[in-house]
N, C-alpha and C positions, 0 to 999 in steps of 0.2 A: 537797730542801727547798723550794724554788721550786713544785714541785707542792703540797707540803702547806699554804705560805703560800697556793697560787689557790685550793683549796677552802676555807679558813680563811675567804678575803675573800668567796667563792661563799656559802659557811652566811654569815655575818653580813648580804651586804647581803639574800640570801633573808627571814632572819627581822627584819628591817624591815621588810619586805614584807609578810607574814606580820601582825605586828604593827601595822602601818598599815592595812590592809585589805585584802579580798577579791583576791586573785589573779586575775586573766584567764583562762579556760579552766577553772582548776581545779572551778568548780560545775560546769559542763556535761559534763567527763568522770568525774568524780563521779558526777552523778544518770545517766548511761548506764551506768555500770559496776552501778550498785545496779539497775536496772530489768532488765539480763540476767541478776543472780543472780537474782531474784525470779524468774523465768519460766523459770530450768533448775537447779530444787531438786539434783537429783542431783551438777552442777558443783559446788553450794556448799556442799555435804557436804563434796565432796572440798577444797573451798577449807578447810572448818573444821578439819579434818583436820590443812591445814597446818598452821594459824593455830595449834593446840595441840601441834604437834611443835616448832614452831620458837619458841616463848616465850623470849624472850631466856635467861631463866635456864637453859634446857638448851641452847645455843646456845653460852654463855658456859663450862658447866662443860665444853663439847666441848672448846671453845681450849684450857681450861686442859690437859685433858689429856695436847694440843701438845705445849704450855709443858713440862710435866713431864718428857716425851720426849725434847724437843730439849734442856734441862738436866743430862739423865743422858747423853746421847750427847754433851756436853761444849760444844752451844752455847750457852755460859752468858750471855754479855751480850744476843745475839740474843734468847735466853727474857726474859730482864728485862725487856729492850723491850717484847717483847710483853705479857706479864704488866702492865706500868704502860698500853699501849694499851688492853690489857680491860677494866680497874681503871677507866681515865677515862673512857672511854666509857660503860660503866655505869653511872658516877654523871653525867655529862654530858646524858644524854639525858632523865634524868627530870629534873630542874635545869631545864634549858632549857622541858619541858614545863608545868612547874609556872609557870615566869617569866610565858611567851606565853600561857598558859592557852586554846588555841585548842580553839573547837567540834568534834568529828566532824562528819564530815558526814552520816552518817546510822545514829544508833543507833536510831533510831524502828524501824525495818525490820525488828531481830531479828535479826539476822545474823551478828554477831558478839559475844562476850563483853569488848570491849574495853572500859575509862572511864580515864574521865581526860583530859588533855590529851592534842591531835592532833596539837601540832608536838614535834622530829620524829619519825615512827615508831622506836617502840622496836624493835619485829623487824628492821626494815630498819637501823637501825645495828648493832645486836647482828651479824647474820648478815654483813652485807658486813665490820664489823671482820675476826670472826673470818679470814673467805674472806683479807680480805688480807695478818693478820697470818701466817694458815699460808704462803701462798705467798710473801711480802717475805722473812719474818723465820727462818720455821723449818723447811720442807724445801729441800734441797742445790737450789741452781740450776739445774739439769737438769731437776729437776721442777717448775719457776715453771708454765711456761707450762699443763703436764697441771692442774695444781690450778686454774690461773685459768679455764682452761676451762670445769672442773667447778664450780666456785663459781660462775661467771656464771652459769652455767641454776638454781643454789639462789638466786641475791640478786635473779635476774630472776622466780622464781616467788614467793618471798616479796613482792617490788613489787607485781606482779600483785594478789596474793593479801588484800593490807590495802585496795587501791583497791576490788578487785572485792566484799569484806565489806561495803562502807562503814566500815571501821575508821579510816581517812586518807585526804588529799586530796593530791592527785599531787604537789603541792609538799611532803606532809611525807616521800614517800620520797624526792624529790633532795634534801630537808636532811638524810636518813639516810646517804645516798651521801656527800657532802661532808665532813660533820661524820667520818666514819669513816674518811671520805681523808683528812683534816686530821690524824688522830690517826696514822692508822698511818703517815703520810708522814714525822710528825714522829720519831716512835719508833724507824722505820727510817735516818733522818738520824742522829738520837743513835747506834743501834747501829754505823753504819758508822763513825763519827767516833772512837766510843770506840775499836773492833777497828783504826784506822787508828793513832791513840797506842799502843794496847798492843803495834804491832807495830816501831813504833821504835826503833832501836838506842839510843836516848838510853835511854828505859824499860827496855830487856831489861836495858842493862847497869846503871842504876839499880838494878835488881829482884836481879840479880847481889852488886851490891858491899853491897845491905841483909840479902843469906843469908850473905855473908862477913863482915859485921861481928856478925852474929847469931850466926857460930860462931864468931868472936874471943873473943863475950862469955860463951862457955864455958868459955873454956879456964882 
């Protein structure tokens, strides 16, 4: 929980920041990111390429999937978790966008199919939730570490990928990061607290003595 409260307080004082004015760095590595797609068309293809596979909404139905999976295979509170992490996150990010109403930093360029508010990157929270609700919440602990792996080189090219468009400015993929660490941190907190009560002898035998008054009440 301690993790998901320091990104919580990371997103909030970032979008003050944000909301007060111009960040440090973030124009300068901006306008270099937009001047190298400009001069090597063929990378930004590939860039755009990403930019329409990883649209949040197919990002998000991936999770749900997950969720579906891990549900049938019997991890049922674990799936919930997750499922209410997608759920807010989802509506969180355009919320937040809508509130800061922050500029692109460069649709002038053509580059990208992106509008609307800059802060923070929708892909970039869609894609690292997902990344971390599969590996926290919904495959067997054995395989954390193989999925975080593999999700790092996907949340580290979708970063790349919205800076290097001009789609966002380097601060709105660490409020993507944060905001998505805050959620699944929280989600994963609930899941383990809940699986830690349902595994208490008070509850079993609770759970017990409500199937035997259940079958009192037939007889």
């Amino acid at each position: 929980m301690r993790l998901a409260l320091a990104c919580a307080a990371g997103f909030a004082a970032l979008t003050v920041l944000v909301v007060v004015g111009e960040v440090p760095g973030d124009g300068a590595v901006s306008a270099a990111a937009v001047r190298a797609a400009q001069a090597d068309p063929g990378l930004t293809r590939v860039a755009q390429v990403v930019e329409a596979v990883t649209q949040p909404v197919w990002v998000y139905l991936a999770g749900f999937v997950g969720v579906v999976a891990a549900h049938r295979a019997g991890r049922r509170r674990r799936a919930r978790a997750a499922l209410l992490a997608g759920a807010v996150a989802s509506v969180a990010s355009p919320v937040v966008k809508a509130l800061t109403d922050r500029p692109r930093p460069a649709l002038e360029a053509g580059l990208t199919t992106a509008s609307g508010g800059s802060f923070p990157s929708g892909h970039v929270v869609a894609s690292t939730t997902v990344v971390l609700v599969v590996a926290v919440l919904l495959v067997p602990r054995a395989r954390r570490g193989a999925v975080l792996a593999v999700g790092a080189v996907e949340v580290a090219l979708v970063a790349v990928d919205r800076v290097w468009l001009g789609a966002h400015w380097p601060t709105d993929v660490l409020g993507g990061w944060l905001l998505a660490g805050a959620l699944v941190g929280a989600a994963a907190w609930w899941a383990d607290r809940s699986e830690r009560d349902g595994d208490r002898p008070g509850a079993a035998l609770g759970a017990h003595r409500g199937g035997g008054g259940g079958a009192g009440g037939h007889r």
